[in-house]
Each structure stands twice: as structure tokens, then as C-alpha cells.
The first five atom37 places (N, CA, C, CB, O) and aatype in JSON, in Angstrom:
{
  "aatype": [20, 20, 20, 20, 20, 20, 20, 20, 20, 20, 20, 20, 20, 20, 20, 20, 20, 20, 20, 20, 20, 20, 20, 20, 20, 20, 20, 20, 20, 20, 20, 20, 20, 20, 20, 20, 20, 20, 20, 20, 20, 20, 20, 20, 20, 20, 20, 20, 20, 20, 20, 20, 20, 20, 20, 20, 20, 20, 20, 20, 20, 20, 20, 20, 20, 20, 20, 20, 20, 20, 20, 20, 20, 20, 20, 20, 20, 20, 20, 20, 20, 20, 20, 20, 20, 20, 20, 20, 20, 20],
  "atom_mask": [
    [1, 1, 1, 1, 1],
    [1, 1, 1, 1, 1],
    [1, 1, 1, 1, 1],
    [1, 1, 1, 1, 1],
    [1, 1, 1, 1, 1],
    [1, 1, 1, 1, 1],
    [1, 1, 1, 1, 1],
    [1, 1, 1, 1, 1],
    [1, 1, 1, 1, 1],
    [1, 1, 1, 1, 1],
    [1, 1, 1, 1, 1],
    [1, 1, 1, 1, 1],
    [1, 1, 1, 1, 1],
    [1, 1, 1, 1, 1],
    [1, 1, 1, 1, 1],
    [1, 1, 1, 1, 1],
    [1, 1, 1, 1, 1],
    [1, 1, 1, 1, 1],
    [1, 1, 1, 1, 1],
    [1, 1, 1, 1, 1],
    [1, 1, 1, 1, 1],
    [1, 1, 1, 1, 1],
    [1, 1, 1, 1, 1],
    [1, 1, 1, 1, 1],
    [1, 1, 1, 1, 1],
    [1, 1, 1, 1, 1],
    [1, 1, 1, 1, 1],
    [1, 1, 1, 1, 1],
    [1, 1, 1, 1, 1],
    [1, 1, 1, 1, 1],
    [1, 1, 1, 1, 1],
    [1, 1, 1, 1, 1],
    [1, 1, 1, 1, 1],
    [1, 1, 1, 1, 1],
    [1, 1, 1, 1, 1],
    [1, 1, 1, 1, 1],
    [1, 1, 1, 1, 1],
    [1, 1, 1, 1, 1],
    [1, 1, 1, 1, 1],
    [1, 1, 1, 1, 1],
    [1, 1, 1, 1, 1],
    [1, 1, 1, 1, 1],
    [1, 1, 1, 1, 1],
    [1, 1, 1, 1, 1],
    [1, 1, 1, 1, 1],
    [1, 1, 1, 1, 1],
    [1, 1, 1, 1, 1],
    [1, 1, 1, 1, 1],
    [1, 1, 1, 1, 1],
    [1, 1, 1, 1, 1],
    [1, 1, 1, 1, 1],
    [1, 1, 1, 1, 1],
    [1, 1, 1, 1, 1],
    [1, 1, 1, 1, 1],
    [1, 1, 1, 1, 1],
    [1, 1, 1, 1, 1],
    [1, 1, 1, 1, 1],
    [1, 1, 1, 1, 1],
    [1, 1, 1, 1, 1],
    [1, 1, 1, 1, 1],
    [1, 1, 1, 1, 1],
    [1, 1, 1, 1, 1],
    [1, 1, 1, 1, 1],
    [1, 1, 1, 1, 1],
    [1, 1, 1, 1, 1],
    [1, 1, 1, 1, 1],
    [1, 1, 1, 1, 1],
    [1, 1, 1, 1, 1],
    [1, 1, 1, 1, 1],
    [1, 1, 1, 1, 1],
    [1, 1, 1, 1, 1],
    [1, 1, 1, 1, 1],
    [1, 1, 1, 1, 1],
    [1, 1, 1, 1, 1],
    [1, 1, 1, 1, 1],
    [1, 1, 1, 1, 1],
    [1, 1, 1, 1, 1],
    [1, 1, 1, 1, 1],
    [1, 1, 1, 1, 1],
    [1, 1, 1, 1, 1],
    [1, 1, 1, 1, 1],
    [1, 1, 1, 1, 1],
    [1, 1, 1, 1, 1],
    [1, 1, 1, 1, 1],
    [1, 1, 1, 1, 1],
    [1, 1, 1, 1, 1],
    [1, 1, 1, 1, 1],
    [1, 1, 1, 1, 1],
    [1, 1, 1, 1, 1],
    [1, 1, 1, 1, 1]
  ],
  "atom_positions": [
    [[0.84, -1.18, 0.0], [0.0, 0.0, 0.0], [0.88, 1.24, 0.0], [-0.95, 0.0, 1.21], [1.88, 1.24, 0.71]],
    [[0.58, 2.34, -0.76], [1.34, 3.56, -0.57], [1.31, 4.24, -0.04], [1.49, 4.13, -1.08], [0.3, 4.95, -0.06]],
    [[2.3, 4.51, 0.76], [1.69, 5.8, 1.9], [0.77, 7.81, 1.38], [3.57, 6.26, 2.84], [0.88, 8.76, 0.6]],
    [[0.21, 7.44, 2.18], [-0.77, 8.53, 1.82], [0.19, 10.19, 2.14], [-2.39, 8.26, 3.0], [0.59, 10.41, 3.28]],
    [[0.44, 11.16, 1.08], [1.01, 12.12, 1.08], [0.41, 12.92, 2.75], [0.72, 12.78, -0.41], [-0.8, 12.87, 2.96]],
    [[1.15, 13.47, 3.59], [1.45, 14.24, 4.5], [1.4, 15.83, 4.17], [2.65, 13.78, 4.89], [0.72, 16.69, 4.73]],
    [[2.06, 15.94, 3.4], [2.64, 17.65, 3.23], [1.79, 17.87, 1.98], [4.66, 18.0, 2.9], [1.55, 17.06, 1.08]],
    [[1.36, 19.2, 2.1], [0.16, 19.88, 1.63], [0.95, 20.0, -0.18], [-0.26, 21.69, 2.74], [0.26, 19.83, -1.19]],
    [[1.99, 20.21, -0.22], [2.32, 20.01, -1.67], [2.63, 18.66, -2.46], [3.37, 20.74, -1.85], [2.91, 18.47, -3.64]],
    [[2.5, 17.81, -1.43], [2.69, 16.6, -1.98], [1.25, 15.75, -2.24], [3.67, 15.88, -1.03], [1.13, 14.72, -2.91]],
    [[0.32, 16.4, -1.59], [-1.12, 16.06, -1.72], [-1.48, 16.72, -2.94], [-2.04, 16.51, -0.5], [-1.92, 16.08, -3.9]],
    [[-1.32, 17.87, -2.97], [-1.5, 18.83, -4.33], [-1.14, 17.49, -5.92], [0.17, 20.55, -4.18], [-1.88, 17.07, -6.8]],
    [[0.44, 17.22, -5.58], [0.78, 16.93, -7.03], [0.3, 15.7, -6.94], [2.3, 17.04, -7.58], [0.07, 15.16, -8.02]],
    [[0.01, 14.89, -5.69], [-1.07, 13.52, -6.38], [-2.42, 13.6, -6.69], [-1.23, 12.34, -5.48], [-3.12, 12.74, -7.22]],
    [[-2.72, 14.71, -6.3], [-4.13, 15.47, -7.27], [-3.68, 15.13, -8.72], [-4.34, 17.54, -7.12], [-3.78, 14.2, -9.52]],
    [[-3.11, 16.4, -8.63], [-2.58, 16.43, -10.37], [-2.33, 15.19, -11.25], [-1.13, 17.09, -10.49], [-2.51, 15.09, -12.47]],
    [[-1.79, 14.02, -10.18], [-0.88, 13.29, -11.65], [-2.2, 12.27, -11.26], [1.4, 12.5, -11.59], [-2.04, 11.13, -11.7]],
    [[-3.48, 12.47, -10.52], [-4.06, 11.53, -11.02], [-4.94, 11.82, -11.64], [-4.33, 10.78, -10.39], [-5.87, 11.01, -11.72]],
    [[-5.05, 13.42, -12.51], [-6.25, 14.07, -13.32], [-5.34, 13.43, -14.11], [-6.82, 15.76, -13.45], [-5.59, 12.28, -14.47]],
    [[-4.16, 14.05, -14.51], [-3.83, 13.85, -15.53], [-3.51, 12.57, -15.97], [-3.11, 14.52, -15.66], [-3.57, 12.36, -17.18]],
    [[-3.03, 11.25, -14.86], [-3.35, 9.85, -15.5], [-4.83, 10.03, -16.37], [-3.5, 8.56, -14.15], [-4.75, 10.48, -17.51]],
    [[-6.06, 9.71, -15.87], [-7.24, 9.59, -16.16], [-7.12, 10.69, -17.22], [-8.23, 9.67, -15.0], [-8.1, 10.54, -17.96]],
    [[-6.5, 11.58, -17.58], [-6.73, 12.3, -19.03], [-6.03, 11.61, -19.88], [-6.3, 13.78, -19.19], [-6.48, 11.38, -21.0]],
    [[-4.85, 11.19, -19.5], [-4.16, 10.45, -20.78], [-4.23, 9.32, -20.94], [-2.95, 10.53, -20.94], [-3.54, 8.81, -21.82]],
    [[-5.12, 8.5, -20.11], [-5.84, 7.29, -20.57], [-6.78, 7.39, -21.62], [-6.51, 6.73, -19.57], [-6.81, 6.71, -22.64]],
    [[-7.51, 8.28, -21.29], [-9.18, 8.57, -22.15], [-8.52, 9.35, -23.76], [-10.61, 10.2, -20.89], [-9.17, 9.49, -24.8]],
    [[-7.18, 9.73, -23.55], [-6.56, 10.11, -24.56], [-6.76, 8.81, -25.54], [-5.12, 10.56, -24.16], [-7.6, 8.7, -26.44]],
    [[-5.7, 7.78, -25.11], [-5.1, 6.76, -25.55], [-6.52, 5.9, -26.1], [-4.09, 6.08, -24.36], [-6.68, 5.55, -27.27]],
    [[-7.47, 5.66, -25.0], [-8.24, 5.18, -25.37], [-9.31, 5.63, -26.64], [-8.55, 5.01, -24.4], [-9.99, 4.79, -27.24]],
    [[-9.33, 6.66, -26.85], [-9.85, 7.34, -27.99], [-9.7, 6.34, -29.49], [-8.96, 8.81, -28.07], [-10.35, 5.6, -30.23]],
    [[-7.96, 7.13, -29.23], [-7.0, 7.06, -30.09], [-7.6, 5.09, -30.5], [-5.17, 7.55, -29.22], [-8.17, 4.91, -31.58]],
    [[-7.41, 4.02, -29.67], [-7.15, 2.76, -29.96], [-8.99, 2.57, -30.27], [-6.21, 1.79, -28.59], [-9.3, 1.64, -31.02]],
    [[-9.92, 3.28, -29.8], [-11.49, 2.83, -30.4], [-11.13, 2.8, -32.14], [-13.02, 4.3, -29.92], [-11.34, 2.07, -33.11]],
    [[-10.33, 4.38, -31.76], [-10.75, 4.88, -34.08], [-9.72, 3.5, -34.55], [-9.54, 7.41, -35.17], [-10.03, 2.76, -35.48]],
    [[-8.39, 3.32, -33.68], [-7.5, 2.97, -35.25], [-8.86, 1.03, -35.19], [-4.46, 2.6, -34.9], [-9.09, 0.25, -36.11]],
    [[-9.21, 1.0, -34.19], [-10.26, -0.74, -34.25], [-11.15, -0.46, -35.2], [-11.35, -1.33, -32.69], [-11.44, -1.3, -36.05]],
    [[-11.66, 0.7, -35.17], [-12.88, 1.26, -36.23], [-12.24, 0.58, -37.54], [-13.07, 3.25, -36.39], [-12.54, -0.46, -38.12]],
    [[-11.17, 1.66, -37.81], [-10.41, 1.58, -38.84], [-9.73, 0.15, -39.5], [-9.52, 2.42, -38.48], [-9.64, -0.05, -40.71]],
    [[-9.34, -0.63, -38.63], [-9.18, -1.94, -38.86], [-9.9, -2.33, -39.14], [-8.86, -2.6, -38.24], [-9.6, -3.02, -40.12]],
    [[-11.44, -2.41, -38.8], [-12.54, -3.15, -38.97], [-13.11, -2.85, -40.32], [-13.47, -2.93, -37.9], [-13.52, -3.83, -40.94]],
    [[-13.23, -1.47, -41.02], [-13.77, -1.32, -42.31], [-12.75, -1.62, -43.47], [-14.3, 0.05, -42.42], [-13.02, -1.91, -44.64]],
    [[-11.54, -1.48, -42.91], [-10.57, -1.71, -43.75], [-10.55, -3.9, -44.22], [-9.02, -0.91, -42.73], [-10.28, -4.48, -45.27]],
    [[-10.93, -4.36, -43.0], [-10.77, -5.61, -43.23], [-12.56, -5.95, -44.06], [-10.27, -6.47, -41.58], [-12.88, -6.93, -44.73]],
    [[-13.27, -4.95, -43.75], [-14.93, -5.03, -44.67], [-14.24, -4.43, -45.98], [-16.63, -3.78, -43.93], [-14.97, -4.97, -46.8]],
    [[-13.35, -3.68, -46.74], [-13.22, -3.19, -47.62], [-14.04, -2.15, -47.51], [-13.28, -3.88, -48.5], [-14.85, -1.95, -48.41]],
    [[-14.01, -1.58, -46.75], [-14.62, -0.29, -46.88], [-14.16, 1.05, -47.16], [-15.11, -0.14, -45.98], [-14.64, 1.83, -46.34]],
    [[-13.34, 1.66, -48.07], [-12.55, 2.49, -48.5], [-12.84, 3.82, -47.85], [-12.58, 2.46, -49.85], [-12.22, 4.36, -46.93]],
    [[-13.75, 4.17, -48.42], [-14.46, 5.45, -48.1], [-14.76, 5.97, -46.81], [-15.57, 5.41, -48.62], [-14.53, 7.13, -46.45]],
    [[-15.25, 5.14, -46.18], [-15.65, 5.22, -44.67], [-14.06, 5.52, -43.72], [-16.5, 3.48, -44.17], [-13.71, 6.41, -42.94]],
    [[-13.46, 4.4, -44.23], [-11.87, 4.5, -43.61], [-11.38, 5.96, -43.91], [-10.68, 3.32, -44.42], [-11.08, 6.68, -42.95]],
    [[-11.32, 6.26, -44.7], [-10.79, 7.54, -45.43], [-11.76, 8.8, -44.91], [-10.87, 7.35, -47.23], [-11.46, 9.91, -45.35]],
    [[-12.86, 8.7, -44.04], [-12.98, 9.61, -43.53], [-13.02, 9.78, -41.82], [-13.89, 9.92, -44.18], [-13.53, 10.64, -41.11]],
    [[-12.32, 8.7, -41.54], [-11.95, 8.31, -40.11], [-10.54, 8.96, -40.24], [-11.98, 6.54, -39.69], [-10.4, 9.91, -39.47]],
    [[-9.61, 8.72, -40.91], [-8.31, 9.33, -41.49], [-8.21, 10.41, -40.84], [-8.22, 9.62, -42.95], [-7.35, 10.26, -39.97]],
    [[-8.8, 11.76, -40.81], [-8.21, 13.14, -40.22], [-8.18, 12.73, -38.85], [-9.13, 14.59, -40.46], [-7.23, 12.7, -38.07]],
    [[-9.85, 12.32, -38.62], [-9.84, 12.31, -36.83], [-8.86, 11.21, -35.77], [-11.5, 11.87, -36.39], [-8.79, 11.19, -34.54]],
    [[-8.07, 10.22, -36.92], [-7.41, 9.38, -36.28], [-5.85, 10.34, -36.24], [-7.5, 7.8, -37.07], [-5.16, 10.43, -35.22]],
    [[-5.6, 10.83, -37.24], [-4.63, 12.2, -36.96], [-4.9, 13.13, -36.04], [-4.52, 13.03, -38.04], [-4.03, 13.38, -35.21]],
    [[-5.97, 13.74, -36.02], [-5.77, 14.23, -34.85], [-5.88, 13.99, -33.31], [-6.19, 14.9, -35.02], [-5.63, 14.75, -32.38]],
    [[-6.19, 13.13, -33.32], [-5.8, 12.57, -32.11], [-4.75, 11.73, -31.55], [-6.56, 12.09, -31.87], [-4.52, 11.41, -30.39]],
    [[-4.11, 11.43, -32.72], [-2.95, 11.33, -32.51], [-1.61, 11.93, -32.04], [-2.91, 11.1, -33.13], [-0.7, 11.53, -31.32]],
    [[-1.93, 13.53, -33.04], [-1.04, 14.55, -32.75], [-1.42, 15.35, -31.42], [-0.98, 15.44, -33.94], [-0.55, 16.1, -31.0]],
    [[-2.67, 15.27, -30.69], [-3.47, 15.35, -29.76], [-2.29, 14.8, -28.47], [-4.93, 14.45, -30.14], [-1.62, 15.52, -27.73]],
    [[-2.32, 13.67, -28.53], [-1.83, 12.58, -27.68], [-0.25, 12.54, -27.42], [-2.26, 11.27, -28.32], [0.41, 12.23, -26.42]],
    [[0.15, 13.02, -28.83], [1.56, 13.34, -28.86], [2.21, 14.86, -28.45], [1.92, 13.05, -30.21], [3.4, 15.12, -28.31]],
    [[1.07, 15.78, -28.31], [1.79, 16.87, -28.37], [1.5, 16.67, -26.52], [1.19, 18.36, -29.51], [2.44, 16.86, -25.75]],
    [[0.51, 16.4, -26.13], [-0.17, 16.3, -24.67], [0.7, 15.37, -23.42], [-1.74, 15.51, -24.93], [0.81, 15.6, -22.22]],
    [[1.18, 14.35, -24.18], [2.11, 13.39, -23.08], [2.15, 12.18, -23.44], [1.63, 13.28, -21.63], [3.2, 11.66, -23.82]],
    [[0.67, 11.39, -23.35], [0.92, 10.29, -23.49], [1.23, 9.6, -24.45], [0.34, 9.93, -23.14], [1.23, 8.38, -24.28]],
    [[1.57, 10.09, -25.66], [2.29, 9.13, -26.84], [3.72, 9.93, -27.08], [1.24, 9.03, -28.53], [3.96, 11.12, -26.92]],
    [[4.76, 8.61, -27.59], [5.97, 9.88, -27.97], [5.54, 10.42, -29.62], [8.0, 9.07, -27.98], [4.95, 9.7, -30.43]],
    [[5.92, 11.65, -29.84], [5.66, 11.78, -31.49], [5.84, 11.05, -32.89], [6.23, 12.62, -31.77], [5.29, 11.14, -34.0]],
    [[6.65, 10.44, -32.44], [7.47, 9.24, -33.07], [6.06, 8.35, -33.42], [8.79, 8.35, -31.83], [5.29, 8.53, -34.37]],
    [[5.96, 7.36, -32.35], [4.61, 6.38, -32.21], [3.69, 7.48, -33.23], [3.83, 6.11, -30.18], [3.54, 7.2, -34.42]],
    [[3.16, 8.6, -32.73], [2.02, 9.61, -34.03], [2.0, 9.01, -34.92], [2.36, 11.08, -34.71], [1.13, 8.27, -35.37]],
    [[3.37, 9.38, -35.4], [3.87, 9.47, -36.81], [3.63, 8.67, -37.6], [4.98, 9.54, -36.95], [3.38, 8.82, -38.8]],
    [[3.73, 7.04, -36.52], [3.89, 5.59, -37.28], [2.63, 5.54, -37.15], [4.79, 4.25, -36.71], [2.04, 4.9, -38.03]],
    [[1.97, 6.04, -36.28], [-0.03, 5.11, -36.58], [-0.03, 6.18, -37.74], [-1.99, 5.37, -34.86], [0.02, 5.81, -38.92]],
    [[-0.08, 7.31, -37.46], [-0.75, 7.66, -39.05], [-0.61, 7.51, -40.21], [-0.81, 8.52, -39.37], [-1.46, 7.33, -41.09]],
    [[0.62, 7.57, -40.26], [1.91, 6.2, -41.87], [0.74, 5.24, -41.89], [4.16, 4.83, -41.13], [-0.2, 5.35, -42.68]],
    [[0.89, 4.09, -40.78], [0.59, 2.78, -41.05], [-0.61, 2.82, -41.57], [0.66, 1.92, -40.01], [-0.54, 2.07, -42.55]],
    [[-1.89, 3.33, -41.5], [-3.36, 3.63, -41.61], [-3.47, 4.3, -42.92], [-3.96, 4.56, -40.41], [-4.34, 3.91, -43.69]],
    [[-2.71, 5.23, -43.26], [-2.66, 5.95, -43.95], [-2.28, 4.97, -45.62], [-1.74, 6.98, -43.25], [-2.85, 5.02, -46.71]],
    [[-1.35, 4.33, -45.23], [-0.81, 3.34, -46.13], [-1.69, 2.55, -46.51], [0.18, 2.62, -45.68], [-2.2, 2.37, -47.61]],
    [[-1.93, 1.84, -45.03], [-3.33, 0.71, -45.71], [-4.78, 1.01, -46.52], [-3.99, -0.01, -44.44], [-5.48, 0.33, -47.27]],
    [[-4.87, 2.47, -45.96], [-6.36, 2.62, -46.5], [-5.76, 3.08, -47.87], [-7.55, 3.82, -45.61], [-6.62, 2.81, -48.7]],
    [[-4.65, 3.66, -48.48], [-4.37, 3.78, -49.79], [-4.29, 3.11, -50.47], [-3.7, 4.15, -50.05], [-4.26, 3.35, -51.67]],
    [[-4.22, 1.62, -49.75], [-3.58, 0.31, -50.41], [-4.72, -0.35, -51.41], [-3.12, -0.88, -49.13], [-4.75, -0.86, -52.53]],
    [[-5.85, 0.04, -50.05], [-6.99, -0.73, -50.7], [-7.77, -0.11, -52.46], [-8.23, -0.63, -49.37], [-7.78, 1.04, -52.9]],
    [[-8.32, -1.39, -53.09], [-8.76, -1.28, -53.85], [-10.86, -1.31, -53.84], [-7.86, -2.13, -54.41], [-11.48, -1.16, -54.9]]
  ]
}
């Protein structure tokens, strides 16, 4: 069990880092509903639909990356990878 903060600034920042856990979860989790979306029409052949999931899976990506919980790097590669596949399709 962890001991429970004492000093009034140390209570403060486990406030904080547990808004901000629970924000950059609901981040992440966003982020992993669209790219399942996206997997899922992509494996229906669904071109169109995918391709307009496309911005909002960018931005929440760059969302996530500029915010904390993803490094920019990781961004970069979900939006490549998605980006690729839904071009791929015929």
C-alpha cells in the first residue's frame, strides 16, 4: 500500500498526476477505439468510410503526442501505417 502524502504540496501533485493519468488514458483510449474502427472497415473493404476516419485518427494522434501520453514518433507511425493501408486498398 502507498503511503498517503502528508505535506500539503505533496497532496497537491497527487491530485494532479491523477487528473492527468485519467486524461491520458481517455486520450489513448480514444485514439485505440478509431485505429479498431479503422481496422474493422478496412478488413470489410470499406474504402471510403476509412478515409474519412483518417483526419480524426490524426488528430488525435497529434493530440496525444503533443499532450504526453504518446511519444511523437509512435504519431507518426499510426498515421503512416493507416494511412498506407487505407491507400492500399482497392
Amino acid at each position: 500500500m502507498r503511503p498517503i502524502p502528508v505535506i500539503k504540496s505533496a497532496k497537491k501533485r497527487l491530485k494532479q498526476n491523477r487528473k492527468r493519468r485519467a486524461r491520458n488514458k481517455e486520450r489513448k483510449k480514444k485514439l485505440r477505439e478509431v485505429t479498431k474502427k479503422i481496422d474493422k472497415l478496412i478488413s470489410a473493404g470499406n474504402k471510403e468510410e476509412a478515409e474519412d476516419l483518417l483526419p480524426e485518427l490524426a488528430r488525435l494522434a497529434d493530440r496525444a503526442a503533443s499532450k504526453g501520453p504518446l511519444h511523437e514518433n509512435k504519431a507518426a507511425r499510426i498515421k503512416s501505417k493507416f494511412s498506407k493501408r487505407v491507400d492500399s486498398m482497392d
